[in-house]
PAFISE-784061 format. One record per atom (N, C-alpha, C): x, y, z. Coordinates in steps of 0.001 Angstrom, whole numbers, padded with zeros to 6 digits, always signed. Layout:
// residues N
XYZ/...
//
This chain:
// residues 310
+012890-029419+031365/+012662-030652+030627/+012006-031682+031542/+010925-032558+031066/+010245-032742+031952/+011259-034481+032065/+011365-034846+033345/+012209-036088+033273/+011744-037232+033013/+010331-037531+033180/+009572-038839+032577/+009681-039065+030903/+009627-037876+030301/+009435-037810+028937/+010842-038174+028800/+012001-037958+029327/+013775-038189+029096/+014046-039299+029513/+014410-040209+028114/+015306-041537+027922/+016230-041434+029241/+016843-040475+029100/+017898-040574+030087/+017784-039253+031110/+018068-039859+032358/+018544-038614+033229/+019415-039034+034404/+020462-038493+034289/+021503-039099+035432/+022199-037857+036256/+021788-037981+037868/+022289-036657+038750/+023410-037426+039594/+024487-036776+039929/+025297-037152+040564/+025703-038495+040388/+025591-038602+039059/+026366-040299+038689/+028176-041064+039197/+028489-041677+039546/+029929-041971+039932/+029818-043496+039797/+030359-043880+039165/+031682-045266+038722/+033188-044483+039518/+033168-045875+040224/+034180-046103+040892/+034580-048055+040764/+036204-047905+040346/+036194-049221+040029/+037693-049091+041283/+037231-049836+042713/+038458-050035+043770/+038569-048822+044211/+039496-048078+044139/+040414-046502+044496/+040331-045914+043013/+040155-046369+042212/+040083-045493+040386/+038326-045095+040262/+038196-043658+040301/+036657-042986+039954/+037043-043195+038325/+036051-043662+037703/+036016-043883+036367/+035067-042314+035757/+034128-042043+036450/+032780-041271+036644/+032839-040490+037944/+032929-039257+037848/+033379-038448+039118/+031797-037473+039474/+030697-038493+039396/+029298-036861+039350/+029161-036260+038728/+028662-036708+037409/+027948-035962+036411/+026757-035907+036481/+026042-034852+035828/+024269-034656+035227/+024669-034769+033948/+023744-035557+033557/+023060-035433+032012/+021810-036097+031666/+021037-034706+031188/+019459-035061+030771/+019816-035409+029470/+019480-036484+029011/+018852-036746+027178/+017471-036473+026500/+017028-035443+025777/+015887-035797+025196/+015462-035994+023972/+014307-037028+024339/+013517-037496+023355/+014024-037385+021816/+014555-037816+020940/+014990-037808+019504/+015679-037201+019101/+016783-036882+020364/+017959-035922+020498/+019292-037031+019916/+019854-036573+019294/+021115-036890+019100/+022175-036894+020204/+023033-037487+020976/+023558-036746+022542/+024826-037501+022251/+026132-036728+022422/+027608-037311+022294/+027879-037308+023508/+028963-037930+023958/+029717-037706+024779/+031228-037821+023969/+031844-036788+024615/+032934-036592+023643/+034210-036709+024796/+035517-036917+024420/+036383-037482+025047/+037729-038290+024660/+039298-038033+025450/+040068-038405+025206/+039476-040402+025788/+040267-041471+025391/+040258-042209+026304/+041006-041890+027763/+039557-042601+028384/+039925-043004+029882/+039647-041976+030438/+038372-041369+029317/+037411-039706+030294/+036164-040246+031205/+036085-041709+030535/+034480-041917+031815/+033448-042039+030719/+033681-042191+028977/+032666-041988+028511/+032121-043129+028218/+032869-044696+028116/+032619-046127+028008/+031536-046154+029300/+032441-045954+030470/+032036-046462+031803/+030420-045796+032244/+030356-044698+031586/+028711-043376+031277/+027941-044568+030304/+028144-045094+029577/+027614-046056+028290/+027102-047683+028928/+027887-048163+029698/+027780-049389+029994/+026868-049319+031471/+026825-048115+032403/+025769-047742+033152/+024474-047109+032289/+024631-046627+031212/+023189-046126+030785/+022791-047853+030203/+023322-048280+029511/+023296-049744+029103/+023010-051145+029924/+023069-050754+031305/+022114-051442+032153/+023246-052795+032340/+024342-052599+032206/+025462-054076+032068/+026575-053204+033399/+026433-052320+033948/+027550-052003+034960/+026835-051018+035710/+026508-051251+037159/+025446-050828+038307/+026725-049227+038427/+025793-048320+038780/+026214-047127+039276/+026835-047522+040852/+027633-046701+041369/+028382-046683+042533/+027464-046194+043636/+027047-045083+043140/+026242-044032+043721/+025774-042834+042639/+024597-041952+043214/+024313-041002+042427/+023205-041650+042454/+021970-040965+041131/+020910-041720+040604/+020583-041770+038917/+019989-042462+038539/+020236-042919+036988/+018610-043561+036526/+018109-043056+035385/+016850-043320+035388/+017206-043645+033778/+016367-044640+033470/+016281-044765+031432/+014271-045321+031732/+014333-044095+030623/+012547-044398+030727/+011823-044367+031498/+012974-043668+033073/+011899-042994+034095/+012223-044192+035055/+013295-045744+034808/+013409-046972+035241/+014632-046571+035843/+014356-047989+037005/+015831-047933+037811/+016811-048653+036594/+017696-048565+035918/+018536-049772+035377/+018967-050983+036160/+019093-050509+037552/+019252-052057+038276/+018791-052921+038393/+017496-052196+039277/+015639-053423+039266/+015106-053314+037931/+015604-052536+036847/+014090-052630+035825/+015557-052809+034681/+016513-053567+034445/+017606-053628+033648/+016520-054482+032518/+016024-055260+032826/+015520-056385+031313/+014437-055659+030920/+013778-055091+031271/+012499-054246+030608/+012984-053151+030199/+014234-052192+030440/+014813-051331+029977/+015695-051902+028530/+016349-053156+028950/+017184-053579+027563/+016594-054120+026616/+014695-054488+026765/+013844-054514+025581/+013031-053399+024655/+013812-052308+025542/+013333-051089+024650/+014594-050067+024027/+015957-051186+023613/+017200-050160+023443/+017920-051281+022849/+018954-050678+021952/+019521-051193+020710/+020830-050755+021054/+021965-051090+020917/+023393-051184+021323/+024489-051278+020441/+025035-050483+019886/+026351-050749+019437/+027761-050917+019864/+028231-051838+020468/+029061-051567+021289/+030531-051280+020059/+031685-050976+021398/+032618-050357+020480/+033107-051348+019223/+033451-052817+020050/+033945-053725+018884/+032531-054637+018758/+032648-054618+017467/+031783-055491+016979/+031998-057360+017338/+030153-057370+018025/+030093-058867+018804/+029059-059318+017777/+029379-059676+016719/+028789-060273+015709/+029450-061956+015493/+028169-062815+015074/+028822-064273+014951/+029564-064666+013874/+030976-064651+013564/+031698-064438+011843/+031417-065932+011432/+030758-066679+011946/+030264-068263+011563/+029266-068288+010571/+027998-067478+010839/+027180-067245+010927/+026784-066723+009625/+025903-065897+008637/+025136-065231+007218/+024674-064014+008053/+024915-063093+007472/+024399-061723+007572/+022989-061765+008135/+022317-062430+007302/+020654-062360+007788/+020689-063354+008992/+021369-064194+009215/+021258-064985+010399/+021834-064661+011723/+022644-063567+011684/+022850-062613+012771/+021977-062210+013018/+020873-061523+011988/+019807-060467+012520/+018781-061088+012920/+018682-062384+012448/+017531-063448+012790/+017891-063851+014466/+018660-064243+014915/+018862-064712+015931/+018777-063975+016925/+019512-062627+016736/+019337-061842+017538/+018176-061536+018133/+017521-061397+016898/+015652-060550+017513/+014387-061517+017758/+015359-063342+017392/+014454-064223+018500/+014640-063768+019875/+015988-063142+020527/+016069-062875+022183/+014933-062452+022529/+014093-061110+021643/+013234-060473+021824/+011698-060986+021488/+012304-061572+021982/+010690-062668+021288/+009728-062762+020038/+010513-062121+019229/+009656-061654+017709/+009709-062957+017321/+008255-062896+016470/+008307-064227+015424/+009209-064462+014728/+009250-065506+014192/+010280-066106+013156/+009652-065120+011972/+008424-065129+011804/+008012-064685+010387/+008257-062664+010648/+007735-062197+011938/+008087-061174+011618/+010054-060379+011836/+010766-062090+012429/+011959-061026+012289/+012611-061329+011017/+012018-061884+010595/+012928-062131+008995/+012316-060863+007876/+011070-060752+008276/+010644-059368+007385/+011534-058621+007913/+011215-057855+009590/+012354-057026+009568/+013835-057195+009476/+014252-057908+009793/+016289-057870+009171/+016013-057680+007524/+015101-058133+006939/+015053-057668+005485/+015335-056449+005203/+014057-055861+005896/+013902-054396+005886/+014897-053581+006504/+015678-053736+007701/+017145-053179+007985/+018194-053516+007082/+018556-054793+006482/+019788-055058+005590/+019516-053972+004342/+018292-054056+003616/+018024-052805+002687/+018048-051270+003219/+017719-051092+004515/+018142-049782+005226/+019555-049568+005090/+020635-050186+005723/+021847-050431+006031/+022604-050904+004644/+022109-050526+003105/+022813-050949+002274/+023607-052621+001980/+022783-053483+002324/+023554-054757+002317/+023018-055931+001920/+021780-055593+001430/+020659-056420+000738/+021558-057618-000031/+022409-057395-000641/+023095-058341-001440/+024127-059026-001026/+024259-058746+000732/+025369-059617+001800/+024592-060548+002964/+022871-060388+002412/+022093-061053+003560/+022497-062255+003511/+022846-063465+002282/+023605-064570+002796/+025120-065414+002938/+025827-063970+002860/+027283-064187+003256/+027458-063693+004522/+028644-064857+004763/+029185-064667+005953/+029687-063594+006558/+029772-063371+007890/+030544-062095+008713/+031753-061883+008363/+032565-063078+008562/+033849-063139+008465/+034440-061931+007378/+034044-062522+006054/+034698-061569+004844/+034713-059900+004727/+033827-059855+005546/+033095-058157+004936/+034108-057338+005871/+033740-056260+005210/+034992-055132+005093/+034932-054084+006968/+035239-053750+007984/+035334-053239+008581/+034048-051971+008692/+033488-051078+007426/+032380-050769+007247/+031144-051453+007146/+031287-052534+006593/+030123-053738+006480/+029823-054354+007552/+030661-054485+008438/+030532-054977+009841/+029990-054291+010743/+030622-053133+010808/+029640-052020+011941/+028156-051703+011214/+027798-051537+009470/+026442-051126+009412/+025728-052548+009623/+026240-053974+009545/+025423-055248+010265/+025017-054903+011775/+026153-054416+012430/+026120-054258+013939/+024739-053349+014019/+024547-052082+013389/+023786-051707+013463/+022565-051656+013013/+022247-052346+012214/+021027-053126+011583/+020719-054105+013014/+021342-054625+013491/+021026-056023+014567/+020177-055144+015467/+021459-053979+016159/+020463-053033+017292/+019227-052525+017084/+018809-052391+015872/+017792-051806+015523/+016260-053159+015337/+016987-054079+015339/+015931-055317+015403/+014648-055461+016246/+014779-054907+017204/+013446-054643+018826/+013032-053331+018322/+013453-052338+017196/+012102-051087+016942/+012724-050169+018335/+013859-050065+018693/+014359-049497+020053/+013913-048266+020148/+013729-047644+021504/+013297-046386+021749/+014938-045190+021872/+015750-045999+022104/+017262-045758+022162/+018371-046566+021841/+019000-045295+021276/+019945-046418+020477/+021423-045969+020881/+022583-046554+021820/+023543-047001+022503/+024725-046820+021278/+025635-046173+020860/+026557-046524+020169/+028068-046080+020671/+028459-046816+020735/+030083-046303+021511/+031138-046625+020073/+032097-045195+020066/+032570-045045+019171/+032470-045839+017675/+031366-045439+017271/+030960-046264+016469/+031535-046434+014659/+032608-045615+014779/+033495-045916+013808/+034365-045592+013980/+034915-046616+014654/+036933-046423+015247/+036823-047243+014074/+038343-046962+013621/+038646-048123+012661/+038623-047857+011540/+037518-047063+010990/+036818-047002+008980/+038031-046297+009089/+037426-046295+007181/+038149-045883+006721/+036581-044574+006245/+037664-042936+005791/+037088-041828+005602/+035434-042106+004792/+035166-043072+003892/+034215-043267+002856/+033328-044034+003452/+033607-045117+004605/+033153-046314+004998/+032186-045036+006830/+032940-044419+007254/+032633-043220+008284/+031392-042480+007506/+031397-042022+006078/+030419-041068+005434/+029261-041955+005264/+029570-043363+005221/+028218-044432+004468/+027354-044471+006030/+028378-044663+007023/+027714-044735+008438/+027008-043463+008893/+027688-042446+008843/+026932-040910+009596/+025584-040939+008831/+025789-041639+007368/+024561-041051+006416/+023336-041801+007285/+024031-043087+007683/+022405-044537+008571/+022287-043197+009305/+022781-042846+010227/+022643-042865+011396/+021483-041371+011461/+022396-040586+010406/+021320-039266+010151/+020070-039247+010129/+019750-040305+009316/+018234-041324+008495/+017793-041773+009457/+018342-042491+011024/+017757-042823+012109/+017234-041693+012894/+017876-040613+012489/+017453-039423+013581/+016417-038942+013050/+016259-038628+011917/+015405-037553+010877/+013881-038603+011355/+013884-039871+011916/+013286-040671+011587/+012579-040608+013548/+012889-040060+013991/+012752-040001+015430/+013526-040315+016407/+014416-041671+016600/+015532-041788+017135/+016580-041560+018372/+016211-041331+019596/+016967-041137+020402/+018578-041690+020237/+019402-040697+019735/+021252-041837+019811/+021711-041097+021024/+022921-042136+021635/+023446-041458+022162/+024533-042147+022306/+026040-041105+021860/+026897-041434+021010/+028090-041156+021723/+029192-042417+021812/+030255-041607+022294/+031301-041833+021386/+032201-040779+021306/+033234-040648+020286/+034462-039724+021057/+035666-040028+020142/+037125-039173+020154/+037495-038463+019371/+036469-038670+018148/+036566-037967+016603/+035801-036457+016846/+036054-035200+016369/+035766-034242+016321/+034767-034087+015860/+035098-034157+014239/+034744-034254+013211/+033262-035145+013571/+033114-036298+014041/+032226-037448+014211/+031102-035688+014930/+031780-035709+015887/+031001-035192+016726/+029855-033761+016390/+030370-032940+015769/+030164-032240+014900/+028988-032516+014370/+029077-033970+013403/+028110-034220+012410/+026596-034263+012598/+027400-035815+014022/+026073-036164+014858/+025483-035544+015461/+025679-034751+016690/+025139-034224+017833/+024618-033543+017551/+023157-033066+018131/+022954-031699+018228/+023422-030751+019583/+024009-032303+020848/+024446-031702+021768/+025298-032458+022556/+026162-031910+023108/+027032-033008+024073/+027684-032585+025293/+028591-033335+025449/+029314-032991+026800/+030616-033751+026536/+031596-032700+026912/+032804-033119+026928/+033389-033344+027747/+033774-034635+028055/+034203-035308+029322/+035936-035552+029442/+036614-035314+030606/+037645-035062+030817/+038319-035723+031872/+038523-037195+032917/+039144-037395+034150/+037879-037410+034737/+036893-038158+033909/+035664-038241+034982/+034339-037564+035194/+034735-036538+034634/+034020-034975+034695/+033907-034095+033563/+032427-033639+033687/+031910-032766+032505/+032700-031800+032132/+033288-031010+031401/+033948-030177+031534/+033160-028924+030589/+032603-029553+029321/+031699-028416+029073/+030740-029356+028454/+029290-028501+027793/+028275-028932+027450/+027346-027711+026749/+026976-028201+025413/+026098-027274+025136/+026229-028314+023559/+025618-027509+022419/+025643-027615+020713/+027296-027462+020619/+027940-028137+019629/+028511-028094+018912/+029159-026649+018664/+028401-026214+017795/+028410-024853+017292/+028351-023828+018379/+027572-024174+019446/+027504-023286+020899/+028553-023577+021604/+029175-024457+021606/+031098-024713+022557/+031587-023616+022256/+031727-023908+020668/+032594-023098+019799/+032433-021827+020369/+031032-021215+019892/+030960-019436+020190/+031360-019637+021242/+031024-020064+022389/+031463-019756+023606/+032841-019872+024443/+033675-020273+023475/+035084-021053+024073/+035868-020478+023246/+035895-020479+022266/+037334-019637+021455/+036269-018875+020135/+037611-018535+019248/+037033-017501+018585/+036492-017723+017345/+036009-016879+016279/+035957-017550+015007/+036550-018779+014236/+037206-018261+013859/+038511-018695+012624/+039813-018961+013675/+040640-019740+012918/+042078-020161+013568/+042872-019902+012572/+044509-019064+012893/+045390-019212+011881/+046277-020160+011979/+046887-021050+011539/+047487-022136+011472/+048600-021327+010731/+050043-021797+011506/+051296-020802+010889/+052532-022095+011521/+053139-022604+010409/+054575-023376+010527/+055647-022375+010393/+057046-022486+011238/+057599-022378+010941/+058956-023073+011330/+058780-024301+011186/+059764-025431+011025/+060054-025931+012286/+059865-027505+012449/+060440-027864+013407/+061533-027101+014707/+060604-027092+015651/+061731-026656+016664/+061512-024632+017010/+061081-024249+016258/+061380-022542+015633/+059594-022464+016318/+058816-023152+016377/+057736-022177+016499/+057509-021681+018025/+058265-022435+019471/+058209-021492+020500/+059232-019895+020366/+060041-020383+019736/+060845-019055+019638/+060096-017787+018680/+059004-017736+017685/+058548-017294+017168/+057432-016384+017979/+056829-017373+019208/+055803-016808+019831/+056107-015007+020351/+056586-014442+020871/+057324-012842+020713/+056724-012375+019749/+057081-012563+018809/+057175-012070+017478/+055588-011995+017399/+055078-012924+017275/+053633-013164+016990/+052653-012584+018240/+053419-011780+019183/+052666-012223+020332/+051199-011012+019749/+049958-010722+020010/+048723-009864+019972/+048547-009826+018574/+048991-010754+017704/+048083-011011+016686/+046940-011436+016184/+046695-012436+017592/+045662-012941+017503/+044925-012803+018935/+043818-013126+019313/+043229-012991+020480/+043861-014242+021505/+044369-015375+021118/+044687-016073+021828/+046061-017390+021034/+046850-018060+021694/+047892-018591+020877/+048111-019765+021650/+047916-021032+020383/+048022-022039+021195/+049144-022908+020603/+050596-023762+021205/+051777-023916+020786/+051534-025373+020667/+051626-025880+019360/+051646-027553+019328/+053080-027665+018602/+053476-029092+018681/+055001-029084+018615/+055580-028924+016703/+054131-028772+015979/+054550-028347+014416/+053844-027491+013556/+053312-026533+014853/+052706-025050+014244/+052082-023980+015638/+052091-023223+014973/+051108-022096+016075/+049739-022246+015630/+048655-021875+016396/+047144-021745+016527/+046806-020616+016920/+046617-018994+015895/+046135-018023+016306/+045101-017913+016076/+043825-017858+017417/+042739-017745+017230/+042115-016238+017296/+041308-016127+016118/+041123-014658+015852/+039328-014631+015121/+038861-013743+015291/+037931-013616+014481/+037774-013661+012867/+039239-012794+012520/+039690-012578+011304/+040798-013401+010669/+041449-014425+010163/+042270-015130+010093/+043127-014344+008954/+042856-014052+008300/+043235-013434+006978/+043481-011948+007535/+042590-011093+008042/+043377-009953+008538/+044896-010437+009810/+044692-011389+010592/+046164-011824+011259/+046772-012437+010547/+047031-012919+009189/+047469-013172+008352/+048707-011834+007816/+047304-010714+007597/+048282-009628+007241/+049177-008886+007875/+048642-009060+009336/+049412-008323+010267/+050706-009539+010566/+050671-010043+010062/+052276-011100+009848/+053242-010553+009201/+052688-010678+007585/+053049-009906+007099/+053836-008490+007102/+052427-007568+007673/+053124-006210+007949/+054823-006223+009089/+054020-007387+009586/+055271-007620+010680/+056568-007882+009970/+056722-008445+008521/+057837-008623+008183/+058252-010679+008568/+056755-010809+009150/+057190-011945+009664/+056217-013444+008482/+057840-013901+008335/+057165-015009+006813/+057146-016384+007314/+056100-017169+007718/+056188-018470+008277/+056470-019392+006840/+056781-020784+006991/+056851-021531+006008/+055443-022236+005409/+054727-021980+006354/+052988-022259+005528/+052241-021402+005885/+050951-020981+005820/+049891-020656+006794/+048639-021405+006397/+047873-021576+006945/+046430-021974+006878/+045374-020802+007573/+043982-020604+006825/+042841-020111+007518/+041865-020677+007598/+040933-021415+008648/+040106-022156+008845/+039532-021911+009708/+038023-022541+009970/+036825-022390+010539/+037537-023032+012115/+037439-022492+013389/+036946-023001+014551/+036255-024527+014843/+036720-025407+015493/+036454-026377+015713/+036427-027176+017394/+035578-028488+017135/+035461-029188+018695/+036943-029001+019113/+038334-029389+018493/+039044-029683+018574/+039404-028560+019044/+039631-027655+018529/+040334-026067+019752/+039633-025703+020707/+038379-025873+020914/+037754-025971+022160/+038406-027397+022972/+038477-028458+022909/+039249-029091+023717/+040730-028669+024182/+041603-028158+023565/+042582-027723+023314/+042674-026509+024849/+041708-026143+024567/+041410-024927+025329/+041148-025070+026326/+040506-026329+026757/+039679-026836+027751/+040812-027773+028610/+041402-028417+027958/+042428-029642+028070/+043553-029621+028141/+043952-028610+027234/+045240-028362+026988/+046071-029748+026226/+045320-030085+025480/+045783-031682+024926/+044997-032098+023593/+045438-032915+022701/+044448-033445+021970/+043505-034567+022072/+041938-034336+021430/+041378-035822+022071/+041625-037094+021860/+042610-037494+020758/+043105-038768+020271/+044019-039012+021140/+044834-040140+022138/+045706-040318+022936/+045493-041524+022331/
//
């Protein structure tokens, strides 16, 4: 990948805040109209990866390029070509919808006449055409993050910065957002996204890295973790509070691999439904079962030994 053409490229990166490595030496290339997660429990390094690509917190050591630029010496010519969502929304709740977006993209020196066309043209992107002159204050937790992201998009950015960009929604208000964000990619778009949500991750990325205490721990597609880290399908098997380490025996080579959470087993198998039967044959009757598709989430599991929500 050639590195001039890559938004981002960072070798041997480290944040260090005192005696605490936030960022322990990572690589990561981004390219060009790539979707890119960083995925992670809190307090993996993926804020502290965000606010150094974001040109607002100097690297320790290592080296770090956006657009081929130092972020240190070239931070203001880098932050006029990149759009930002940060995690909580820094929107003015004083303020009218359209007058957030107006103000903002005077920083950038746009006309008065052409940033009012565009916040037009983003509030109708972003579904909100009919909130351009109400206030911040009222609007709903979804309405707030797609303003947030209408604002970033005000400078025409070559990259677009979003840190967990829907903590908080609610399930319907998460689907209205993935849908912008899809529409930004399909559209050319460099994102690069950090999240705790699986599911999020999944949607967005076409690629990421899962960060762990600082450090990469894996990296590839979505769908490529998966093949490569655990198996097909997962069987999901209760059998009541307390009962499912004592069960493990019983269950043991049913599945290719068995993972113990404190209110079910996780047999990962190619076949879920054939280890299903061999339960069965076993004589052995849990109080539920489930069969389901492989996910980010048992690859962390696997990786971590933990879940990514803490």
């Amino acid at each position: 990948m050639d590195a001039i053409a890559s938004p981002v490229v960072a070798t041997g990166l480290v944040k260090q805040f005192g005696d605490f490595t936030a960022v322990a030496g990572i690589d990561v290339e981004v390219a060009p109209g790539e979707a890119f997660g960083f995925l992670g429990p809190n307090g993996a390094g993926k804020t502290s990866t965000m606010r150094m690509i974001g040109c607002v917190s100097p690297p320790t050591s290592g080296s770090l390029r956006i657009f081929g630029l130092d972020p240190v010496a070239d931070g203001r010519q880098i932050r006029a070509r990149m759009g930002v969502v940060p995690q909580l929304d820094q929107l003015d709740n004083e303020l009218t919808v359209m007058e957030n977006l107006v103000i903002y993209g005077r920083y950038f020196d746009i006309s008065r006449s052409d940033v009012k066309a565009k916040a037009k043209e983003l509030l109708e992107f972003v579904q909100l055409t009919e909130k351009a002159g109400s206030k911040v204050d009222p609007l709903s937790g979804g309405q707030k993050r797609r303003v947030s992201i209408a604002r970033s998009l005000i400078n025409d950015p070559d990259l677009l910065l979003l840190d967990e960009p829907t903590t908080g929604l609610d399930p319907q208000a998460r689907h209205v957002l993935w849908d912008r964000l899809y529409q930004l990619k399909e559209r050319g778009a460099t994102q690069v996204i950090t999240t705790h949500f699986m599911d999020e991750a999944e949607q967005l990325c076409d690629r990421l890295v899962v960060m762990d205490g600082g450090l990469i721990v894996a990296e590839g597609s979505p769908q490529g973790l998966i093949a490569e880290h655990i198996r097909r399908e997962v069987l999901e098997v209760r059998f009541g509070y307390g009962r499912n380490i004592e069960m493990l025996p019983a269950v043991d080579g049913v599945g290719d691999r068995i993972e113990v959470l404190p209110d079910r087993l996780l047999i990962y198998t190619d076949d879920g439904d054939a280890s299903l039967s061999e339960l069965h044959r076993r004589q052995i009757v849990p109080e539920s079962a489930l069969v389901r598709r492989s996910s980010l989430e048992d690859v962390f599991l696997k990786l971590t030994g933990r879940t990514l929500v803490e």
